[in-house]
Every structure is written in structure tokens, then in C-alpha cells.
C-alpha positions as CSV (number, residue, x, y, z in Angstrom):
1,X,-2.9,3.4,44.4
2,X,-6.7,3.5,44.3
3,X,-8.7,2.1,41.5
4,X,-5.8,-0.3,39.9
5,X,-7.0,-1.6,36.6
6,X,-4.7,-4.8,37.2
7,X,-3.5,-5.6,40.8
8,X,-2.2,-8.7,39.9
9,X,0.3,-9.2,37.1
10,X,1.9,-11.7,35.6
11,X,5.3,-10.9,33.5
12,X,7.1,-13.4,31.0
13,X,10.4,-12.1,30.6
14,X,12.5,-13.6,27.6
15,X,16.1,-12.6,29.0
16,X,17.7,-13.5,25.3
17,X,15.4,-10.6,24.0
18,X,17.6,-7.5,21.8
19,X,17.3,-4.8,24.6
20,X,20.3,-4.5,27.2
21,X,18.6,-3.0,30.1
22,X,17.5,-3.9,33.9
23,X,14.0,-5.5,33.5
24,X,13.3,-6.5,37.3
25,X,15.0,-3.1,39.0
26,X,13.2,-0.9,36.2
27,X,9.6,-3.4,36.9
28,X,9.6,-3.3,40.2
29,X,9.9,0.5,40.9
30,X,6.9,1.1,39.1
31,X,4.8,-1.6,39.8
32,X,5.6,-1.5,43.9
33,X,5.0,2.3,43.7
34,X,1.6,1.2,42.6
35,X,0.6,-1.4,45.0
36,X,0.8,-4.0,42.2
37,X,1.1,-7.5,43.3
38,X,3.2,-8.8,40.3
39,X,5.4,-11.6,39.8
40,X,7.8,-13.2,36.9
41,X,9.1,-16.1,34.9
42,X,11.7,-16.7,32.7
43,X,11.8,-18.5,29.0
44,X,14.2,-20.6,28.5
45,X,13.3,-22.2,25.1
46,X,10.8,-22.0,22.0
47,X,7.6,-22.4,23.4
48,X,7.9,-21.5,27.0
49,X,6.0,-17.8,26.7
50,X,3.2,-19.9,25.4
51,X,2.7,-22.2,28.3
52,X,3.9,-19.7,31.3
53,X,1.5,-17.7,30.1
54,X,-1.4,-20.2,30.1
55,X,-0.2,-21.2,33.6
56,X,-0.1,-18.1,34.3
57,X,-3.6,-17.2,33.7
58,X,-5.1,-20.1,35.1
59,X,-3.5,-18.8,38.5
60,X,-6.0,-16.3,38.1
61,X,-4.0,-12.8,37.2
62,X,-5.8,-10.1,36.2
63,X,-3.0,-9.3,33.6
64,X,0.1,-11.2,31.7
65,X,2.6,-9.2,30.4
66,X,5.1,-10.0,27.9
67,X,8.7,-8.6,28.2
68,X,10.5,-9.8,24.6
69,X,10.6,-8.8,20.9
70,X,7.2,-9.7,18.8
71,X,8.4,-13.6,19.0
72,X,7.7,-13.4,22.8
73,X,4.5,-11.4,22.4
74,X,3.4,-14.0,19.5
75,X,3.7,-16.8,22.1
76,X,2.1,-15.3,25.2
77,X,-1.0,-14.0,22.8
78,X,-1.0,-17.8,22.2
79,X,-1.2,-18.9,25.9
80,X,-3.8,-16.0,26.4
81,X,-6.0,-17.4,23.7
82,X,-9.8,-18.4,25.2
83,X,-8.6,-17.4,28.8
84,X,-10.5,-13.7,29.0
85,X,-7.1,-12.6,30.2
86,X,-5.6,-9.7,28.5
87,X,-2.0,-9.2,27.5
88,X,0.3,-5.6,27.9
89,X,3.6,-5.7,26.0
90,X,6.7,-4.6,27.6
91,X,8.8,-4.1,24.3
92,X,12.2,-5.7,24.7
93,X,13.0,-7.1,20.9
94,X,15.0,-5.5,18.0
95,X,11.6,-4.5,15.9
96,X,8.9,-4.5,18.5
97,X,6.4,-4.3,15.4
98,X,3.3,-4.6,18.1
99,X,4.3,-2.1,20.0
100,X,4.7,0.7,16.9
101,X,1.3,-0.5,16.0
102,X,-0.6,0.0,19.4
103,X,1.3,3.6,19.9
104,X,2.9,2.0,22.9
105,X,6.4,3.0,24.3
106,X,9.5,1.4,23.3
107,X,11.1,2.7,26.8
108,X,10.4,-0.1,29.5
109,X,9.3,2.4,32.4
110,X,6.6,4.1,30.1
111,X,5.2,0.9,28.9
112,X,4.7,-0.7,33.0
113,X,3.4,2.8,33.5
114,X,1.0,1.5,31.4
115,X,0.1,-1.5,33.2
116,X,-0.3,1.2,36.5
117,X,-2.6,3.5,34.6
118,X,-4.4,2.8,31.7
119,X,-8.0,1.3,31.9
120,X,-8.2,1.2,28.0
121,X,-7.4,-2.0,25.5
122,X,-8.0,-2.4,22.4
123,X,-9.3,-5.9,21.0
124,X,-7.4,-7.3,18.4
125,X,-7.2,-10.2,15.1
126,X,-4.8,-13.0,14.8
127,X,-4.1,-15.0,12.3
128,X,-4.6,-19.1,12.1
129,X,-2.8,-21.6,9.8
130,X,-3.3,-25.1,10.2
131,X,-0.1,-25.2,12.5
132,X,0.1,-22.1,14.6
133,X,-1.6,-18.5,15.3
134,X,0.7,-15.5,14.6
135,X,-0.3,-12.1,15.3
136,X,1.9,-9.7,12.8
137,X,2.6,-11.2,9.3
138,X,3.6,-14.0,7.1
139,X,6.0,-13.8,3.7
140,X,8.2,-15.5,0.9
141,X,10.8,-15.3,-1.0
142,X,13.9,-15.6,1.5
143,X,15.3,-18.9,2.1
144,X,16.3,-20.1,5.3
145,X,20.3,-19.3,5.3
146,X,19.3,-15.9,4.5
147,X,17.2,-14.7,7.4
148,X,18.9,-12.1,9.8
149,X,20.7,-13.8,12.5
150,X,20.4,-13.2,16.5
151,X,24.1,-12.1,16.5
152,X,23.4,-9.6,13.3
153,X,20.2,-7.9,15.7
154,X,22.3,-7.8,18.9
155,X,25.6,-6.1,16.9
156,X,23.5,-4.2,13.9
157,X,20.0,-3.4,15.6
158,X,17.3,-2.8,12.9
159,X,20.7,-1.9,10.4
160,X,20.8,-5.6,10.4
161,X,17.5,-5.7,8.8
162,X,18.2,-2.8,6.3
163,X,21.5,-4.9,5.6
164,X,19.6,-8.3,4.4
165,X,16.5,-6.5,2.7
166,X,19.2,-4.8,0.2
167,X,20.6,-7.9,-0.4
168,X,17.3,-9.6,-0.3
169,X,16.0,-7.1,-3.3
170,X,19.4,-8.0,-5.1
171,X,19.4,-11.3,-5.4
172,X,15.9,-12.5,-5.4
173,X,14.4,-14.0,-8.9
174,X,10.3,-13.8,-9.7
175,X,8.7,-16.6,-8.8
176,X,4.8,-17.8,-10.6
177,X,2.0,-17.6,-7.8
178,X,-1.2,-18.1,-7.1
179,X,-3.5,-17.1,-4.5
180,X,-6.8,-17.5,-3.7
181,X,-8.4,-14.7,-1.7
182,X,-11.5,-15.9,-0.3
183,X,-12.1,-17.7,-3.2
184,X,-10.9,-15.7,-6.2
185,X,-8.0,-16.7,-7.8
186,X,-4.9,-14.2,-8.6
187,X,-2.0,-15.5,-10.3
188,X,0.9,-14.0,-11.5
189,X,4.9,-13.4,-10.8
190,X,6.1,-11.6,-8.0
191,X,9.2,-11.1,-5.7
192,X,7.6,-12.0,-2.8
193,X,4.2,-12.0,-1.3
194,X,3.4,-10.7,2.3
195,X,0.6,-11.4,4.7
196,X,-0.3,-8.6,7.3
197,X,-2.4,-8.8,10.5
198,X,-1.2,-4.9,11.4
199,X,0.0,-2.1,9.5
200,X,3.0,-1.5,10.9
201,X,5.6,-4.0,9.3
202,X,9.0,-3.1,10.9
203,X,11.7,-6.0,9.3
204,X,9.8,-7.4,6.6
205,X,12.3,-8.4,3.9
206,X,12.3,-6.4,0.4
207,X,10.3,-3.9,-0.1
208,X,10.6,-1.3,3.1
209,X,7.1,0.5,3.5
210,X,7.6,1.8,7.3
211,X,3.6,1.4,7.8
212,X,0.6,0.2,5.5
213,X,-1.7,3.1,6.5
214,X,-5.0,1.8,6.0
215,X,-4.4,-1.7,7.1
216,X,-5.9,-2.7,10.7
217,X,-5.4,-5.5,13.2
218,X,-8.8,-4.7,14.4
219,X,-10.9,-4.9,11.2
220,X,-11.6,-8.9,11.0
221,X,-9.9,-8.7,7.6
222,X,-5.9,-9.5,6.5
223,X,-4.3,-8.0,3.6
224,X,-2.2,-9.5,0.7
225,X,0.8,-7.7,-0.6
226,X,2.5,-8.7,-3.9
227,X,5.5,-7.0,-5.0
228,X,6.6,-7.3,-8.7
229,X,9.8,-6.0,-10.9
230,X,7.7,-3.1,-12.7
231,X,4.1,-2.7,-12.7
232,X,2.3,-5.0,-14.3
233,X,-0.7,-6.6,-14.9
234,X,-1.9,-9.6,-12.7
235,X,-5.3,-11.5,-13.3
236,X,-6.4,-10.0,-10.0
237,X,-9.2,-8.4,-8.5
238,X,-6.8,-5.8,-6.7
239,X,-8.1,-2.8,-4.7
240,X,-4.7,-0.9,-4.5
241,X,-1.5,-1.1,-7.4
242,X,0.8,1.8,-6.8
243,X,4.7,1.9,-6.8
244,X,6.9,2.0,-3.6
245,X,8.5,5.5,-3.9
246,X,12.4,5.4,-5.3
247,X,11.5,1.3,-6.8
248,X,10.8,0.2,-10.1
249,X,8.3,-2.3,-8.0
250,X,4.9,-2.4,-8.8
251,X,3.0,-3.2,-5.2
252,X,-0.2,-5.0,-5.6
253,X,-3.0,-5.4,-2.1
254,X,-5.7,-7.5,-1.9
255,X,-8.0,-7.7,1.5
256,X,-10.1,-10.9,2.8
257,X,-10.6,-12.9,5.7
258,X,-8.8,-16.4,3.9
259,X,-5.8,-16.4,1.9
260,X,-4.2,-19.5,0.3
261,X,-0.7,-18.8,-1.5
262,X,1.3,-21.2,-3.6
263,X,4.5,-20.9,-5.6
264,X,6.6,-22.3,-8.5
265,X,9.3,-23.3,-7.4
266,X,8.1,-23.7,-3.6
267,X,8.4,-20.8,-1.4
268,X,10.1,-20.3,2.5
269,X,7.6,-19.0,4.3
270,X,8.6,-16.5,7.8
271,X,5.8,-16.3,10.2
272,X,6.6,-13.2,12.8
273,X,10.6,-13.6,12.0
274,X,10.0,-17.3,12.5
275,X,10.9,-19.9,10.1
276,X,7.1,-21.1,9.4
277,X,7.7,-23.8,6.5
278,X,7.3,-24.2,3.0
279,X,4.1,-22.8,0.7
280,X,1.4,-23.7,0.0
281,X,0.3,-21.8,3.5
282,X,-3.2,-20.9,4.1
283,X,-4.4,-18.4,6.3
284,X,-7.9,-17.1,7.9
285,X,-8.5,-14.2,10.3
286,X,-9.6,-14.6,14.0
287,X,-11.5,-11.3,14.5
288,X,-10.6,-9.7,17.9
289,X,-10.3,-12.5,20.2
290,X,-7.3,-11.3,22.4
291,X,-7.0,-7.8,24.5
292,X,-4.4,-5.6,25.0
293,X,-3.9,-2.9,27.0
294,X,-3.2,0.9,25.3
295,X,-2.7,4.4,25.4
296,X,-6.3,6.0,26.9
């Protein structure tokens, strides 16, 4: 095929990911019908994506995709970071989050005929804390025993998620917080508190909102989500309170480019369905600094 917008591809392929389906077979009949030269690695570990992907761009590829759920795509966006080299997601996880956000294909054949076809990417924010850079969202409120487990995904699917959000919403006390929003102070009780990067927000725990409409991983800017029992008032400079449809929650958003959040007690903190530590966390946009390819 003339006019290939990436002849040379490199794919990290996390073979633990949620989907059941032939990766290399289903790869390789659309990338050979192409003419792409591709080629593949396997993770075997936390942190692989991350460093196969780095390798993988200093071999000089014109591409690195990322077969896995949003954990793998987190990683490679990580190895990608400063290297020019743009990333494609081939969605293979339980949520693929990213994927729903950039209107890609959950269907693996779709999303390489992607890779074949489409000249158009999108530039796009991640996030920084002091320890890591995560591209979807960070939240509280859910302590470690009570995250959804790898065998719950591969048996339930995203059921698995609806099944530990109910009994997330059940169970969870308010907790006092405070955050400071580049530089104003908001304190108040909530559920939970939620960072997003993207608007789409897949397995969040608690409150289900399927996609936060006006909220953009391409603005520069990350938004604050606080959810309380009722609506209420906090000390806040919000922009948005409103109630979640069918909940006695009241749903307060605030928007900036650093966010610090404490708790009382101390919060668990879940970074991209990671375990990311204890609060206080602080945050701060990186304004498009990675590429992906999309739908023209």
C-alpha cells in the first residue's frame, strides 16, 4: 500500500489483558496486507510496557502500539514520553476507557485498520504526580481489599465493576477534605473525590456517570469531582453542582491545571485502576505532549 502513514510498527502486547482473542493471527492479516513492517513484544511484569516501549522507539519506529486494557496504554504513553513517537491503542482490557474517549474501536481488526489508514492523531494531556504520569484519572474513598480483582474482570466483565460500585456506594462513610485548586481552597465532606484527564470514566467506583461531557483530555486543564450524600453547600468556588440522576448525591466540579487533595482520615488513592498510595496526592496537567492516532 502506497502512502503508509506508519511503515514501521512497534506492538506491546500484554497477554494477561481481559480480551480472549488471537492478537498475532488477527495483527498480522492486516498489517502484511498493508506492507507494514511490524514487530512485537511481550510484558511480562509491571513496568515492562514502559520500557519496551522506550526501546522500542529508540529503534527508530514510526509507531508503538499498545495491545492491553488502559494499564498497558498508561505505561507505553509513559515510555513514549519526550520521544516524538506516537502511540495507537489496540484495546484489549476490560474498560478500555481511552479507547471510548478517542471514538476508537473496541474490535481488534478495526483498531490495526487504523494503524493502516488513518493519517490523523490527536494530541493529548497527561497527568503528573511526584511519582508517576497517568493518563485517565485518579480517586478515593475505596481501600485496597476492596478494588475489583483480575479474576472478578476475567469472569464478570464490566458487571464486576457494577458489582463493587453498589457495594462501594453502600458502605462508604463521608470523609472531611480539602483541596486546593490552583490555589483556592475547597473544603468540605464528600464520598469520594475523582480526578479526570478524559471524559469518559468507564469503572470509576461510586457514582456511575458513563461520560463527563464537557470534560477534555486535550484542553490543558483537569477536572475535580466531589460527590456528597445530598447537595450541599461546600466553601467552594464550583462551576458545576447538579445531582446524578436516580441519587440523592450532590456532584460538585471544579477545573484547573493543579490539584492538591487531602483527607481526614487518610484516603486510598487508585490511579488508572492502580493502587497509587495514600492522600495527600497532588496533581498538575501536562498539556498535549503525547500523540495518538484517530478516527480521520
Amino acid at each position: 500500500m502506497a502512502n503508509l502513514p506508519y511503515p514501521k510498527v512497534h506492538v506491546v502486547i500484554n497477554p494477561a489483558a481481559g480480551q480472549d482473542q488471537p492478537i498475532l493471527n488477527g495483527l498480522n492479516d492486516v498489517f502484511h496486507s498493508a506492507g507494514v513492517k511490524w514487530d512485537n513484544t511481550l510484558t511480562h511484569k509491571s513496568g515492562d510496557a514502559t520500557r519496551l516501549a522506550a526501546e522500542a522507539a529508540a529503534s527508530g519506529v514510526d509507531l508503538v502500539a499498545a495491545y492491553g486494557g488502559d494499564g498497558t496504554q498508561m505505561e507505553v504513553a509513559n515510555g513514549l514520553l519526550g520521544t516524538g513517537v506516537p502511540q495507537a491503542i489496540l484495546p484489549g482490557g476490560t474498560d478500555n476507557v481511552m479507547a471510548h474517549d478517542l471514538g476508537i474501536s473496541l474490535k481488534l481488526q478495526e483498531a490495526a485498520d487504523l494503524i493502516v489508514s488513518s493519517n490523523e492523531r490527536r494530541s493529548i494531556d497527561l497527568v503528573k504526580t511526584e511519582e508517576r504520569v497517568f493518563m485517565l484519572r485518579a480517586f478515593t474513598g475505596l481501600e485496597t481489599d476492596e478494588e475489583v480483582s483480575r479474576e472478578e474482570k476475567d469472569k464478570l466483565g464490566q458487571l464486576a465493576y457494577l458489582k463493587a460500585s453498589l457495594q462501594f456506594m453502600r458502605e462508604i462513610e463521608e470523609s472531611d477534605y480539602k483541596a486546593t485548586v490552583d490555589g483556592e481552597v475547597i473544603e468540605g465532606k464528600a464520598l469520594t473525590c475523582f480526578i479526570l484527564n478524559a471524559g469518559s470514566i468507564g469503572g470509576v467506583m461510586g457514582v456511575e456517570i458513563p461520560k463527563v461531557g464537557d470534560v477534555s483530555i486535550s484542553d490543558g486543564y483537569l477536572d475535580l469531582f466531589a460527590i456528597t450524600k445530598g447537595v450541599k453547600p461546600l466553601r467552594a468556588i464550583s462551576k458545576h453542582i447538579f445531582q446524578h440522576e436516580g441519587s440523592d448525591a450532590g456532584v460538585y466540579h471544579w477545573r484547573a491545571k493543579e490539584i492538591t487533595l487531602e483527607a481526614d482520615p487518610v484516603q486510598s488513592v487508585w490511579i488508572d485502576g492502580e493502587y497509587g498510595g495514600k492522600t495527600p496526592i497532588t496533581v498538575n496537567a501536562m498539556p498535549q505532549v503525547l500523540e495518538m492516532v484517530v478516527p480521520t
